[in-house]
Backbone as CSV, one residue per row, in Angstrom:
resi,resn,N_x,N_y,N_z,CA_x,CA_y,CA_z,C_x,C_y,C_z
1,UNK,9.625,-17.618,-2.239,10.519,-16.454,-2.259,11.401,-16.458,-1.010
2,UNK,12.511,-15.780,-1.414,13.475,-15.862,-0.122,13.646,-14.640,0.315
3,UNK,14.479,-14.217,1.660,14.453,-13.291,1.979,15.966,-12.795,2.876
4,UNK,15.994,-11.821,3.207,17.228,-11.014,3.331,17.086,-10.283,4.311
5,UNK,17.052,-10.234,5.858,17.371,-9.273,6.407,19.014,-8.529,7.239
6,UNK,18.843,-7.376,6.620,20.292,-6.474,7.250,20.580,-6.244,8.118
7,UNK,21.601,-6.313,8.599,21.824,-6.614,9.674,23.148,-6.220,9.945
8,UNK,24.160,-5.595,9.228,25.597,-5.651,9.507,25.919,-3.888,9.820
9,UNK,25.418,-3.275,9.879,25.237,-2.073,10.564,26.064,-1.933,11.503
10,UNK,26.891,-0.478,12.073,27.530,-0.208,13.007,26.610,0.199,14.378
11,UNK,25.673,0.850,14.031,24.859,1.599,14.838,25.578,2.731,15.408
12,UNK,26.022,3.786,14.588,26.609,4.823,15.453,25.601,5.704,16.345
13,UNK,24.054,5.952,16.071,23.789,6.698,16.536,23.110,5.949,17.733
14,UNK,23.000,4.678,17.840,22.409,3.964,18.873,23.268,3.750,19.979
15,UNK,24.499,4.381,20.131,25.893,3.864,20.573,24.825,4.621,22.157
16,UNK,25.461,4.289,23.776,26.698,3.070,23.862,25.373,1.980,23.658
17,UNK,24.292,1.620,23.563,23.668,0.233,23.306,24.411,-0.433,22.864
18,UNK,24.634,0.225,21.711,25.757,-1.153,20.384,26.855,-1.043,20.665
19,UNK,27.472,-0.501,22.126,29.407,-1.145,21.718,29.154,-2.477,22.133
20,UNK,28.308,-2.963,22.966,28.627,-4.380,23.321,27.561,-5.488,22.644
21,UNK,26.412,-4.788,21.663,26.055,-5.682,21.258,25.218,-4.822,19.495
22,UNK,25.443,-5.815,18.822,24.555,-5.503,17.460,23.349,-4.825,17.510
23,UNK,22.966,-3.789,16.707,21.453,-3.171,17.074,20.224,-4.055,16.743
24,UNK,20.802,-5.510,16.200,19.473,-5.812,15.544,19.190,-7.063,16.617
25,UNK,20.019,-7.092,17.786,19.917,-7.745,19.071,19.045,-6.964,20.034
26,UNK,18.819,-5.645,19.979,18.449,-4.740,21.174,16.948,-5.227,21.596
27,UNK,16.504,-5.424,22.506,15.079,-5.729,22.739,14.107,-4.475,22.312
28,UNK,12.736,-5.349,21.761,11.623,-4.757,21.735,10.631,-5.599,22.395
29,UNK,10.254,-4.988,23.901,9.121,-5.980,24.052,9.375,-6.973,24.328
30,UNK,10.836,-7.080,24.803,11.615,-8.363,25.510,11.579,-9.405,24.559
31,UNK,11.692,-8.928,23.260,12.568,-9.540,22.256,13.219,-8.867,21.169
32,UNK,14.536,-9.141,20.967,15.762,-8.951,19.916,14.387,-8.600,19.177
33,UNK,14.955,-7.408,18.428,14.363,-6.672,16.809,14.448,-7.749,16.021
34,UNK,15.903,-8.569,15.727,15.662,-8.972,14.539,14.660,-10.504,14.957
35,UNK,14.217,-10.479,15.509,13.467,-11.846,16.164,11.889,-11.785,15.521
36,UNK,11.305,-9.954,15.189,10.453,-9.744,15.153,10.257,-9.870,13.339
37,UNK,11.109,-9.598,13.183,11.311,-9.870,11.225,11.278,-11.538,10.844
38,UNK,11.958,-11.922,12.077,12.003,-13.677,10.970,10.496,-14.232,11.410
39,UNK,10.057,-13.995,12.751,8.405,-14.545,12.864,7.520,-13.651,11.803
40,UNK,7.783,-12.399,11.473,6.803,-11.999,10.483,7.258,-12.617,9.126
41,UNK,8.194,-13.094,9.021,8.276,-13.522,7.147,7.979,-15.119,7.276
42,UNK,8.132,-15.484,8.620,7.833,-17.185,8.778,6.068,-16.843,8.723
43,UNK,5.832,-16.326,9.295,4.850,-15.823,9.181,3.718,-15.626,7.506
44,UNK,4.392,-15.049,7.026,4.180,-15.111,5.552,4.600,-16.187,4.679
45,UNK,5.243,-17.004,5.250,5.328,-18.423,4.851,7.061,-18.679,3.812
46,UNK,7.386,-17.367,4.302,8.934,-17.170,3.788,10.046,-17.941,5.284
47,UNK,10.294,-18.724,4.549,11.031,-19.709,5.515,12.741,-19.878,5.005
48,UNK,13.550,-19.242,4.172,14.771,-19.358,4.087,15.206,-17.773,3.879
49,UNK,15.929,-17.550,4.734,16.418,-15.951,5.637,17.702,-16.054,5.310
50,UNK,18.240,-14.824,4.375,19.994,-14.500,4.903,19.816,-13.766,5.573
51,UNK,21.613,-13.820,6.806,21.362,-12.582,7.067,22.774,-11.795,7.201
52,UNK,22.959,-10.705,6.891,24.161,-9.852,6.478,24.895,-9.631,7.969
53,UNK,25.766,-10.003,8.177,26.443,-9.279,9.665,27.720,-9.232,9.351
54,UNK,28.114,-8.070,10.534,29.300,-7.503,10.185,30.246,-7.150,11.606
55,UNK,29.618,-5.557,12.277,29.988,-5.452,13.488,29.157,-6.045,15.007
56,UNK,30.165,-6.797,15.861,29.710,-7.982,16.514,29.196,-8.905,16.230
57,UNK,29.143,-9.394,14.374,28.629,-10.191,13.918,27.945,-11.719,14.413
58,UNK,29.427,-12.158,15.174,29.195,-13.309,15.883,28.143,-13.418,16.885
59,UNK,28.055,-12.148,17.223,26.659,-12.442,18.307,25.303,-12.933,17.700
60,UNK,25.196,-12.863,16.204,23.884,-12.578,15.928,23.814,-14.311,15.780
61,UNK,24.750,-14.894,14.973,23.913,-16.558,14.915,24.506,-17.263,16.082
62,UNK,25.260,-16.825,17.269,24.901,-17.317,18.091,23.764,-17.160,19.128
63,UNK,23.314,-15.983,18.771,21.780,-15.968,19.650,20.765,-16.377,19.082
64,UNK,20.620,-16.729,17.051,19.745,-16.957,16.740,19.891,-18.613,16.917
65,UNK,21.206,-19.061,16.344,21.082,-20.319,15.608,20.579,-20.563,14.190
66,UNK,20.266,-21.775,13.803,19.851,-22.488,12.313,18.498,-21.611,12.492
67,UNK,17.856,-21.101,13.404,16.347,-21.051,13.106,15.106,-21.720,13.189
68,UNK,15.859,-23.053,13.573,14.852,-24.193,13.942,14.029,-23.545,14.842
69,UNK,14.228,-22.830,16.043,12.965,-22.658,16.874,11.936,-21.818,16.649
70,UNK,12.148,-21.138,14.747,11.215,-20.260,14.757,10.391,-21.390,13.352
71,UNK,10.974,-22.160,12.908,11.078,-23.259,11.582,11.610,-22.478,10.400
72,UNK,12.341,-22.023,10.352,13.115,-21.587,9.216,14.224,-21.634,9.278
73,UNK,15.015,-21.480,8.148,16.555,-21.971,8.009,17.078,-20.314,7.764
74,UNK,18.019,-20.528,8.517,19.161,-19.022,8.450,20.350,-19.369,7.926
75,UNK,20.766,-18.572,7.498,22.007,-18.365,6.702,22.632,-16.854,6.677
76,UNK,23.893,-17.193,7.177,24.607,-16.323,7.745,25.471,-15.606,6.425
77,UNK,25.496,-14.060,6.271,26.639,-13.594,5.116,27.731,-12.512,5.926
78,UNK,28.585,-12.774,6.784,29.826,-11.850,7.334,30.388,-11.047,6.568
79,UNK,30.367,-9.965,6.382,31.724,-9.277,5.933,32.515,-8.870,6.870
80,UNK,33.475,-8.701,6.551,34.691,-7.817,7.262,34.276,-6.272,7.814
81,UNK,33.960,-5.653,6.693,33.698,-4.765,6.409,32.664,-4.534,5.912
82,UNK,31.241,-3.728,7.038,30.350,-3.801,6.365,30.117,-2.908,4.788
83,UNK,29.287,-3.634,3.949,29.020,-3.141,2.891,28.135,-2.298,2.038
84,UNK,27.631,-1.690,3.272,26.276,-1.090,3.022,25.222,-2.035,2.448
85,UNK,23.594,-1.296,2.088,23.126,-2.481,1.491,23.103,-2.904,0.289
86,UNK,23.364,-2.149,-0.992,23.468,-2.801,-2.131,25.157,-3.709,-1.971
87,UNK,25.813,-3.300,-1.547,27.067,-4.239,-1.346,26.608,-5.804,-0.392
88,UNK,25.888,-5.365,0.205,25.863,-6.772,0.949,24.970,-7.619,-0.004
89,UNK,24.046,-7.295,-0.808,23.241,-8.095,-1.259,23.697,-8.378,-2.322
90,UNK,25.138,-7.705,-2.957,25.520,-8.437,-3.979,26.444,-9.503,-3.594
91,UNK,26.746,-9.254,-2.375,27.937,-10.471,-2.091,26.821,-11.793,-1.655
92,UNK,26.078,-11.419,-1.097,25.316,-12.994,-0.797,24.003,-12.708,-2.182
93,UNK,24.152,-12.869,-3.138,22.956,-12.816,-4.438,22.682,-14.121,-4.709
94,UNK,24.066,-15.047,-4.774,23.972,-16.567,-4.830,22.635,-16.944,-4.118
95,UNK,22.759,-16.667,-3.422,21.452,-17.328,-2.433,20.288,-17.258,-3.040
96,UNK,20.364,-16.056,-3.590,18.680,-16.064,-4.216,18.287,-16.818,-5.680
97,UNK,19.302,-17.604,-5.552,19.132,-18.569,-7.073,18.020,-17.889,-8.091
98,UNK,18.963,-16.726,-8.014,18.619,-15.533,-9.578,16.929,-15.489,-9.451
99,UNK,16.561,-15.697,-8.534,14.605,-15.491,-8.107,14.597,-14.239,-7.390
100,UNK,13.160,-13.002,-7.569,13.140,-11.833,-6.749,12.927,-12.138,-5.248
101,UNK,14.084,-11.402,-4.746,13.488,-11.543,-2.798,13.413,-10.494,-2.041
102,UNK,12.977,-10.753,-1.039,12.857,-9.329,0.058,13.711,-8.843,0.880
103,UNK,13.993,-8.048,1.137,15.175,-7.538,2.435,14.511,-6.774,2.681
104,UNK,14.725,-6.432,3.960,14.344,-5.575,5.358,15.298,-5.449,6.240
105,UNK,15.084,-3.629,6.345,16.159,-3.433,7.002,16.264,-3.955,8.746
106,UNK,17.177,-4.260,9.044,17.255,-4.979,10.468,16.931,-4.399,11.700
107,UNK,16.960,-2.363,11.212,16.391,-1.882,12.455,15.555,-0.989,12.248
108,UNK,14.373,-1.508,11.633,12.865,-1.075,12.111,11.959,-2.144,12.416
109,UNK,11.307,-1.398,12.988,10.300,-2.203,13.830,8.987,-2.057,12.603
110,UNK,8.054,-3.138,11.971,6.202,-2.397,12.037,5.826,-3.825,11.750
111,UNK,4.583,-3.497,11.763,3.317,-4.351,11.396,3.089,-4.879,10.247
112,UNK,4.164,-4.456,9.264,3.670,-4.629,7.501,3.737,-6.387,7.215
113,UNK,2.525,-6.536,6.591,2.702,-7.783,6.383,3.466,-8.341,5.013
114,UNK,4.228,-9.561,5.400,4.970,-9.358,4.007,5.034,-10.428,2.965
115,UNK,3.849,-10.853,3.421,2.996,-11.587,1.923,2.252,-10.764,0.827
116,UNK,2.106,-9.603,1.388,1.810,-8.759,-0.128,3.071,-8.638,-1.245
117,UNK,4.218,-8.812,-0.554,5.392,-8.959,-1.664,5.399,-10.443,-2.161
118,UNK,4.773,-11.161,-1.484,5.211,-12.504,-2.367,4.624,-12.623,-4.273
119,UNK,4.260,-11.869,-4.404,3.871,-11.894,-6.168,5.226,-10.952,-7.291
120,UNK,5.576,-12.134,-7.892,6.283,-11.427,-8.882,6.031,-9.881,-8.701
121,UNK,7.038,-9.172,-8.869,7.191,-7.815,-9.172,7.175,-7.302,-10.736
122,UNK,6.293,-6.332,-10.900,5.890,-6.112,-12.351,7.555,-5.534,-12.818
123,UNK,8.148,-5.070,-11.865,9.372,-3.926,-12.538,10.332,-4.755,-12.057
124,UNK,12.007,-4.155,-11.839,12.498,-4.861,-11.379,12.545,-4.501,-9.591
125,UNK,12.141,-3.246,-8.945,11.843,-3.202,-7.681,10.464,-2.696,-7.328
126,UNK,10.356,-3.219,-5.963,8.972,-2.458,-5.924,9.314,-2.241,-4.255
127,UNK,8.732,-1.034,-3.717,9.366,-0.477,-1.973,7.779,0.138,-1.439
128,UNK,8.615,-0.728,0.056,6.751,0.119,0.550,7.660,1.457,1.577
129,UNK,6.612,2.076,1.520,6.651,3.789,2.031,5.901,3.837,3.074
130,UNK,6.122,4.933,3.863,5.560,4.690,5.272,5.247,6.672,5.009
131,UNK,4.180,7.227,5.759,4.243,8.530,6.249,5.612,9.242,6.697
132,UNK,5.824,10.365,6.718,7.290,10.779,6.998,7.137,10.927,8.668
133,UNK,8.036,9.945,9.497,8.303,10.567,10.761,8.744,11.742,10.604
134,UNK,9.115,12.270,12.117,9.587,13.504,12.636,11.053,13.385,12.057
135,UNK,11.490,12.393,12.288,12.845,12.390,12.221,13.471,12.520,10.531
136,UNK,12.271,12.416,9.679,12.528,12.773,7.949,11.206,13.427,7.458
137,UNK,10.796,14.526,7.961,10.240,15.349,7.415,9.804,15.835,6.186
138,UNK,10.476,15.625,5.643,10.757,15.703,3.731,10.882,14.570,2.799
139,UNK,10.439,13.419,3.554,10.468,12.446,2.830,11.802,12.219,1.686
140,UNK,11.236,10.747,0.708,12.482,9.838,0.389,12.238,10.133,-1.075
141,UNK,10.883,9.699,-0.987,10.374,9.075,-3.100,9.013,9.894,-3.059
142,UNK,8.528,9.705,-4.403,7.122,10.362,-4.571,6.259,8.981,-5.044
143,UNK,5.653,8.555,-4.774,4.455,7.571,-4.877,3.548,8.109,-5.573
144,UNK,3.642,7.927,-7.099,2.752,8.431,-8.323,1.328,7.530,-8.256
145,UNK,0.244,8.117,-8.707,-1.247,7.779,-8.478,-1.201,6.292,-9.768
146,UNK,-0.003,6.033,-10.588,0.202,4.685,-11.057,1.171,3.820,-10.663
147,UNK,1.278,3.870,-9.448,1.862,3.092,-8.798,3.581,2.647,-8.827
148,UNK,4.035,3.987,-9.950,5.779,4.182,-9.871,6.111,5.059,-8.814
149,UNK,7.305,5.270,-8.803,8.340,5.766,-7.584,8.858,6.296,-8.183
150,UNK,8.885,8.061,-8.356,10.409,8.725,-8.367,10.902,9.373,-7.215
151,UNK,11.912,9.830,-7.836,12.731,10.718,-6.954,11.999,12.158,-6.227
152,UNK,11.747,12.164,-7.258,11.157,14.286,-7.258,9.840,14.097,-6.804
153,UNK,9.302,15.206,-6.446,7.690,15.574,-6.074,7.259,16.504,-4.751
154,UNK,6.139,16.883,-5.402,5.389,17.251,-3.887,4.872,15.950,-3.028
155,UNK,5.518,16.201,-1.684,4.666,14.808,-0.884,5.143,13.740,-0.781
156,UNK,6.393,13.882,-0.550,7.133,12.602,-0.789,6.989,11.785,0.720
157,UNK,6.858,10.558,0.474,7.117,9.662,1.874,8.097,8.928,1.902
158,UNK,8.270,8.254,3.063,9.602,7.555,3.406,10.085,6.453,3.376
159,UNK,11.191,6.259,2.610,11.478,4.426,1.969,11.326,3.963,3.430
160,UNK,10.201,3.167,3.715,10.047,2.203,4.970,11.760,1.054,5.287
161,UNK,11.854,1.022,4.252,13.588,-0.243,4.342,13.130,-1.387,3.900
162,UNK,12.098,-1.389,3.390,11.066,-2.521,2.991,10.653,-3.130,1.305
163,UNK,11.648,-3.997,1.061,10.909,-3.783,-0.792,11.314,-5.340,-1.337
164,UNK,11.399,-5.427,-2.170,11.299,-6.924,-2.907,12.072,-6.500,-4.450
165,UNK,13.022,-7.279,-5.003,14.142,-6.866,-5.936,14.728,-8.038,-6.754
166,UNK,14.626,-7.597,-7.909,15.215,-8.771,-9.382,16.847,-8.554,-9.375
167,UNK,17.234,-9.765,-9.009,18.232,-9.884,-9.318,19.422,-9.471,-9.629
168,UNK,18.978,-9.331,-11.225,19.760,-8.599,-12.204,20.420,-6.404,-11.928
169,UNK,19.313,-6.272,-11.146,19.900,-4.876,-10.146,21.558,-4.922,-9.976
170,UNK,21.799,-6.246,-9.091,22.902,-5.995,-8.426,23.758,-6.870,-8.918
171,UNK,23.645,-7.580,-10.340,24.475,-8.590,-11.010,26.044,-7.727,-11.190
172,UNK,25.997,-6.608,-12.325,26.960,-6.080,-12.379,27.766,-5.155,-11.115
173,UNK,27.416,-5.263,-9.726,27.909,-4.056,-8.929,29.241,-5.144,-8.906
174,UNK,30.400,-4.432,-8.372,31.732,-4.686,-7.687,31.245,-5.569,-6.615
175,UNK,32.020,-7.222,-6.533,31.961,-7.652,-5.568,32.725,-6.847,-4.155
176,UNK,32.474,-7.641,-2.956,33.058,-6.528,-1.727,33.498,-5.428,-2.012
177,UNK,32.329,-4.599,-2.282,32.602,-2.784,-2.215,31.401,-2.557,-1.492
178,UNK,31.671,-1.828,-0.475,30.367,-1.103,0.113,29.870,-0.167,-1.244
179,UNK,28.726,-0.192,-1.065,27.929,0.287,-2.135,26.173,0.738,-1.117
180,UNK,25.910,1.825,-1.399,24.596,2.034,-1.095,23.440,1.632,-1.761
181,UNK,21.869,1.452,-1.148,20.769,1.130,-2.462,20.355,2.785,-3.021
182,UNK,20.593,3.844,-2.186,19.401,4.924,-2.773,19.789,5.165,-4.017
183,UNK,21.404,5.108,-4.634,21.435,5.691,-5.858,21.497,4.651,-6.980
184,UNK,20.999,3.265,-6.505,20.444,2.140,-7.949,19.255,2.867,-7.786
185,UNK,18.317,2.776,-6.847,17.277,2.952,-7.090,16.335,4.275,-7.585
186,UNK,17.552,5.181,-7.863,17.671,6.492,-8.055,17.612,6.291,-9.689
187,UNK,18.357,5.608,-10.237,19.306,5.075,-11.583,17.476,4.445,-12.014
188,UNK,17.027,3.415,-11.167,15.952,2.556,-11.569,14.757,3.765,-11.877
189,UNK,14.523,4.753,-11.182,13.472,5.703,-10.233,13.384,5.828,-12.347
190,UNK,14.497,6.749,-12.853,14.748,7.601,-14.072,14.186,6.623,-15.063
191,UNK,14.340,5.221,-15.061,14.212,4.326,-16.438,12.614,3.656,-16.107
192,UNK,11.962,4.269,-14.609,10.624,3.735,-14.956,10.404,2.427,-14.081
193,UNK,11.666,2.128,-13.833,11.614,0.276,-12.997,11.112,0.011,-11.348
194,UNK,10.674,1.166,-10.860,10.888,1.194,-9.666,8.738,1.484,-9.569
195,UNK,7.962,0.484,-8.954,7.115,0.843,-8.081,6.742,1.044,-6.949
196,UNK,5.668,1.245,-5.923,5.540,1.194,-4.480,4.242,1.143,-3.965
197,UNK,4.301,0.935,-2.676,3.320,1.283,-1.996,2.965,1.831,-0.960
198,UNK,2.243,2.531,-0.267,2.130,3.251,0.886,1.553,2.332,1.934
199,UNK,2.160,2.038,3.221,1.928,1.389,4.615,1.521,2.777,5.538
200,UNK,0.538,2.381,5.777,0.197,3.592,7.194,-0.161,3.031,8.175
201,UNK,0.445,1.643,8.507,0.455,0.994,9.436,1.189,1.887,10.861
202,UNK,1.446,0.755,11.805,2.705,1.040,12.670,4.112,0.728,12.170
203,UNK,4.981,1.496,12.059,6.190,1.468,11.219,7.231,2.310,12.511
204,UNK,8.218,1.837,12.579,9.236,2.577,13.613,10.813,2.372,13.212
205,UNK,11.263,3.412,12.485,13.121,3.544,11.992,13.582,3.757,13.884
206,UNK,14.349,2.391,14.275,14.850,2.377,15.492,16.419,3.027,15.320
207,UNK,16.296,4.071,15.181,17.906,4.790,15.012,18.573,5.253,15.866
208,UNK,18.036,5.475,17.133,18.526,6.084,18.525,18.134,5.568,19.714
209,UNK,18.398,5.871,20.590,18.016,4.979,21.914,16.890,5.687,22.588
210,UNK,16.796,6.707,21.724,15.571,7.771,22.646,13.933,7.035,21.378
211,UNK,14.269,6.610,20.360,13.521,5.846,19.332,13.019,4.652,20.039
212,UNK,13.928,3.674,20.300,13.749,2.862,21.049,13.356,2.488,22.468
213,UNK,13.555,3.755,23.274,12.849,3.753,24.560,11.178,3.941,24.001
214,UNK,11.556,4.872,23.165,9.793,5.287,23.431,8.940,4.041,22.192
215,UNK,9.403,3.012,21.632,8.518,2.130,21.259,8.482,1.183,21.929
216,UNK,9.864,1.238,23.491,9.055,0.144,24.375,8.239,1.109,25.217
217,UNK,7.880,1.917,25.066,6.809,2.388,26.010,5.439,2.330,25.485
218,UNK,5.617,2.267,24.160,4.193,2.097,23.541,3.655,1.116,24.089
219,UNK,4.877,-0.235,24.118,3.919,-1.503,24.438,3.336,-1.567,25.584
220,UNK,4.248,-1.085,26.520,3.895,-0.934,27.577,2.528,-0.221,28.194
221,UNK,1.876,1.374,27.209,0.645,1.800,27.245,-0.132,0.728,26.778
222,UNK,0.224,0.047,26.056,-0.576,-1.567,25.282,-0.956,-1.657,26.458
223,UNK,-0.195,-2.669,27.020,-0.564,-3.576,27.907,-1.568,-2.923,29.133
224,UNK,-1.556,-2.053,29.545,-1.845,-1.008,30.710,-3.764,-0.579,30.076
225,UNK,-3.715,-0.748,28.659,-5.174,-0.214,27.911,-5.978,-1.226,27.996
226,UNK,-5.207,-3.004,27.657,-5.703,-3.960,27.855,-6.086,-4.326,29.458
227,UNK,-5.316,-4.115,30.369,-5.358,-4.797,31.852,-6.868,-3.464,32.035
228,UNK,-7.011,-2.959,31.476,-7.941,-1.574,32.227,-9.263,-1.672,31.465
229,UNK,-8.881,-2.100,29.811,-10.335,-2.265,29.407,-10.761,-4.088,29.919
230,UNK,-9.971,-4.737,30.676,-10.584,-5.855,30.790,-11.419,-5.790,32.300
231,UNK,-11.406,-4.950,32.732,-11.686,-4.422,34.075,-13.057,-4.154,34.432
232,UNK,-13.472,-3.640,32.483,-14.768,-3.233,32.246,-16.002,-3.860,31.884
C-alpha cells in the first residue's frame, strides 16, 4: 500500500513560524513533523510516500530529498495553489495505481500505528478518531458500536486526519479545484461507506504555536522522568 502525506497547507494560524518556513518542517523533538510520519509508515513497511506541497513548497524536498536516508522513495505533488485535501489527492491519484492508500495529515503529531490500515478496507473509507481535544470539544463523526461513521450523534470524536481510501472517491472530482474531504465523506457517511476506529493513544492537531510549544515540552517532561527514574 502506498501512502500520502499533506502537506501543502498555508498555516495561517501557526504564522509567524510559517512565513519563512512550511508547518510540516517545524521541529518536534528536534525533528521536522513531517520526518515523524515517513519513519512511522517506513515503519509499517509502507515505503512509497507522496507528498502534496504548495506554500514554500520547495523547502520540503529539499530538506527531505528522494528519502533514501529514511529507505523510502518520495514523490513530490506541487500545486500552485493549494487544493485542499480532496483536491490534492485527486490531482496526484495516478500514483496510487487505482489501489486503496493512506494519507495523513502533515500537521499532527501521534503514536498511531499504521499497519492496522494496511488490510483492504471493507467500505470505500475507513478514519481513525481520536478523543475530542480542548480545541474541538464537540467532536467530528459518531463511531457506531458496528464499526460505521456518521455524521450525527451523541459523543462524537475527532477525525484524527488519519484514514485509508478507494480510489474511486475522488475519480470523478474536478481536476485542480481545491476541494475539501469533510463533505465526500459526509456524501459517503449517508450511503453507509464510511467506517472507523477509535485511537486513544497520544494524538496532537499541531495548529498553533502555543500547540506546539507545549508538545515540545511534553518531551522534554519525558526525558526529565527518565534521567530521575534512572537515578533509582
Amino acid at each position: 500500500m502506498k501512502a500520502m502525506i499533506l502537506a501543502a497547507g498555508r498555516g495561517e494560524r501557526m504564522r509567524p513560524l510559517t512565513d519563512e518556513h512550511p508547518k510540516p518542517l517545524l521541529k518536534v523533538d528536534g525533528r521536522a513533523l513531517i520526518e515523524w510520519h515517513i519513519e512511522a509508515l517506513k515503519d509499517a513497511g509502507i515505503k512509497e510516500i507522496l507528498i502534496n506541497t504548495s506554500w514554500l513548497g520547495d523547502q520540503i524536498p529539499e530538506y527531505l530529498g528522494d528519502g533514501a536516508y529514511w529507505g523510502v522513495n518520495l514523490t513530490f505533488s506541487h500545486e500552485p495553489t493549494a487544493l485542499e485535501t480532496a483536491g490534492g489527492i485527486r490531482k496526484a491519484l495516478d500514483f496510487f495505481d487505482d489501489q486503496p492508500f493512506i494519507v495523513v495529515n502533515g500537521d499532527v503529531w501521534s503514536e498511531y500505528d499504521y499497519e492496522k490500515l494496511l488490510q483492504q478496507p471493507t467500505k470505500l473509507a475507513h478514519i481513525v478518531l481520536v478523543p475530542n481535544p480542548e480545541h474541538n470539544p464537540q467532536g467530528d463523526f459518531f463511531l457506531r458500536d458496528d464499526g460505521l461513521v456518521i455524521a450525527e450523534g451523541n459523543n462524537r470524536a475527532t477525525f484524527s486526519g488519519i484514514g485509508v481510501y478507494q480510489p474511486e472517491i475522488f475519480k470523478d472530482l474536478k481536476e485542480d479545484e481545491p476541494l475539501p474531504l469533510a463533505p465526500l465523506l459526509k456524501e459517503l457517511m449517508v450511503e453507509a461507506q464510511v467506517t472507523g476506529e477509535l485511537f486513544d493513544g497520544k494524538w496532537h492537531d499541531i495548529g498553533t504555536p502555543e500547540r506546539l510549544k507545549e508538545l515540545n515540552q511534553s518531551f522534554q517532561r519525558r526525558i526529565k522522568t527518565i534521567e530521575y527514574d534512572g537515578k533509582l
